[in-house]
C-alpha positions in Angstrom: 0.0 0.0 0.0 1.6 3.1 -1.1 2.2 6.2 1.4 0.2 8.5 -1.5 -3.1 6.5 -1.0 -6.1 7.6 -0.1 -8.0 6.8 2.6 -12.3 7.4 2.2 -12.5 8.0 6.2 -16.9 8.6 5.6 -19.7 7.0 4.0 -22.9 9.1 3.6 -26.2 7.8 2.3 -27.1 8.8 -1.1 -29.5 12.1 -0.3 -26.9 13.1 2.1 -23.6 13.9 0.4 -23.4 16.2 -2.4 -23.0 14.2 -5.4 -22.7 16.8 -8.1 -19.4 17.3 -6.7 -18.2 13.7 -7.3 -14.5 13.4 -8.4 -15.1 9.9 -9.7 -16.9 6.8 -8.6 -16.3 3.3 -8.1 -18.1 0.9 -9.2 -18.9 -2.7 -6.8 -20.7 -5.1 -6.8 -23.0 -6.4 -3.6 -20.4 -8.4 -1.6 -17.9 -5.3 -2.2 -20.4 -2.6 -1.1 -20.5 -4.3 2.6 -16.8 -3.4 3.6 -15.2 -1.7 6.9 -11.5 -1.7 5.5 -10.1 -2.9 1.7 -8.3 -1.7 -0.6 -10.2 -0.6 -3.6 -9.3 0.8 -7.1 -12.0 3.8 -8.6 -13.2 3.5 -12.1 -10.4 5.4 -13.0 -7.8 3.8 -11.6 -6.9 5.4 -8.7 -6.2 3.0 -5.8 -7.4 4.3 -2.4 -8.1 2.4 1.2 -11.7 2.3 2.3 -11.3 3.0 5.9 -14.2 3.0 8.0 -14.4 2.7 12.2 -17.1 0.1 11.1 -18.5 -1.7 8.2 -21.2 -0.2 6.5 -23.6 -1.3 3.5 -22.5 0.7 0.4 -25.8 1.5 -2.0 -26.2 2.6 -5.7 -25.8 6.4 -5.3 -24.0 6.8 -1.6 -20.7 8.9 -1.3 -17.6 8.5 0.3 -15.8 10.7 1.0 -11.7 10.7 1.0 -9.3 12.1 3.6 -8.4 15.4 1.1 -12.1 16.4 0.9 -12.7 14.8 -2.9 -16.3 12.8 -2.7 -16.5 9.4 -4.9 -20.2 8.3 -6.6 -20.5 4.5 -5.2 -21.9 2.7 -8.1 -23.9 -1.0 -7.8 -22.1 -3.6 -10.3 -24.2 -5.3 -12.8 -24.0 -8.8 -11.6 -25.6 -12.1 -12.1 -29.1 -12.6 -11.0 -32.2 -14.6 -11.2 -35.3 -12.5 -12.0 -38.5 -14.1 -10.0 -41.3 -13.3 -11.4 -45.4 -14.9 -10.9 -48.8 -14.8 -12.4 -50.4 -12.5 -9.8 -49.5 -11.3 -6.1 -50.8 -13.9 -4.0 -48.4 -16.0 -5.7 -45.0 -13.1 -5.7 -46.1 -12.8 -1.8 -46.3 -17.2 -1.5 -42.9 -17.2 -3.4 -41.0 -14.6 -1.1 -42.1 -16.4 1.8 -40.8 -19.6 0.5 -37.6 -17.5 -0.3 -37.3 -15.4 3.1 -37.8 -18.9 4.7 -34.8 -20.0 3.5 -32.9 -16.3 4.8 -32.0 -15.6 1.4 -30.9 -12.0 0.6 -33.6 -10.5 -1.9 -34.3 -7.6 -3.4 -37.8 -6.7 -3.9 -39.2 -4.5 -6.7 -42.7 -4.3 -8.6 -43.5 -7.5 -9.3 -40.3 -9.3 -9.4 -37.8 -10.5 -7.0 -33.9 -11.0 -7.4 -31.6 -13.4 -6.3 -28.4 -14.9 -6.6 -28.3 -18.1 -8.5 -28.5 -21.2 -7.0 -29.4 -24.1 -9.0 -31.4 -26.1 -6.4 -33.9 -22.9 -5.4 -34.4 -22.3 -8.8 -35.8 -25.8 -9.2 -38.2 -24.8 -6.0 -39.3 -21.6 -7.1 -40.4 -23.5 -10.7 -42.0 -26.3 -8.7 -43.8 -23.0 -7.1 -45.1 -22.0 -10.4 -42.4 -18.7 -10.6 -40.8 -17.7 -13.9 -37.3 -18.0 -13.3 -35.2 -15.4 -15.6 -31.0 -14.9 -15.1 -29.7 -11.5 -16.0 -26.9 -9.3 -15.3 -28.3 -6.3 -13.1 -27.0 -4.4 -10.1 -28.3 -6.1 -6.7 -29.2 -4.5 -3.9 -31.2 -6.8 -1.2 -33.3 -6.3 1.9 -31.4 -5.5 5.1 -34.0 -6.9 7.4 -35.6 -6.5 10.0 -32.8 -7.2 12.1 -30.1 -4.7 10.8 -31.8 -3.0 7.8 -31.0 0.8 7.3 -34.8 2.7 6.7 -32.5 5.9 5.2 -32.4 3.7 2.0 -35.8 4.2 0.9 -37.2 0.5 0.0 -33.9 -1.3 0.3 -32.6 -1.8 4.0 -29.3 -3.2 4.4 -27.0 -4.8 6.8 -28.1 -8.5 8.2 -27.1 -11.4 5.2 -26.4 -15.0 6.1 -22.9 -14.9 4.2 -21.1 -16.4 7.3 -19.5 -19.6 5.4 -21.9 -22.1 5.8 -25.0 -22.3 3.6 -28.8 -22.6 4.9 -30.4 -26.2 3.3 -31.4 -27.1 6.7 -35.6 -27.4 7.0 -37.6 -25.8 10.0 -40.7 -27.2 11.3 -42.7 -24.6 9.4 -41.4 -26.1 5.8 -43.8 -28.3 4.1 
């Protein structure tokens, strides 16, 4: 790490930082947006040390801003996703239970849910009658009830279950 790097020593929540005053941006993708200290490289190249006193939940549009004053855009990564879409709203809302049940991170929109690909809840959610689409799009999932940050309009952030063991195991509630 070189002596001449930058350090972004705050994170402010998109409505709160002035972002028409963005030096540059740097673009992530979900795991990389929830970071306390790494060293990053901006879209343009310029490699600077995210240093935060704690870990915080990047979004599409927040700020950072760097220990000589400059702000940087945060930008959300296009990255593979599976589209979840159903035939009418009883069956979205029957589909995100069966996914929330399994503590998967989700994002919720109008009339779809994403997810991260995984082959076996796929084969669940078509079982469930869901049109199962995989794109490329920036992700940005619930926080929770647990940890979620209301500040972010519709998408909360902080809890996920990314703690190195997956979740196939069944409550007594499955069926």
């Amino acid at each position: 790490m070189g002596i001449d790097m930058q350090r972004v020593i705050e994170h402010r929540l998109a409505s709160s930082w002035p972002a028409d005053a963005a030096a540059g941006s740097l673009t992530l993708d979900y795991d990389a947006r929830h970071r306390r200290r790494v060293r990053l490289a901006t879209d343009a190249g310029e490699h600077i040390l995210l240093d935060l006193p704690k870990a915080v939940a990047m979004a599409d549009g927040d700020g950072l801003r760097l220990e000589d004053g400059r702000w940087l855009l945060v930008a959300a990564a296009p990255e593979a996703v599976i589209e979840v879409r159903a035939g009418d709203a009883a069956q979205l809302a029957r589909i995100a239970w069966h996914l929330g049940n399994r503590h998967l991170p989700a994002e919720i929109g109008d009339g779809v849910i994403r997810i991260r690909p995984d082959h076996v809840i796929e084969a669940m959610l078509e079982r469930l009658g869901a049109v199962v689409t995989r794109v490329n799009a920036p992700f940005q999932p619930e926080g929770g009830a647990y940890g979620g940050d209301p500040a972010h309009s519709r998408h909360g952030h902080g809890h996920d279950h990314h703690h190195g063991h997956g979740h196939s195991h069944r409550h007594d509630h499955d069926h």
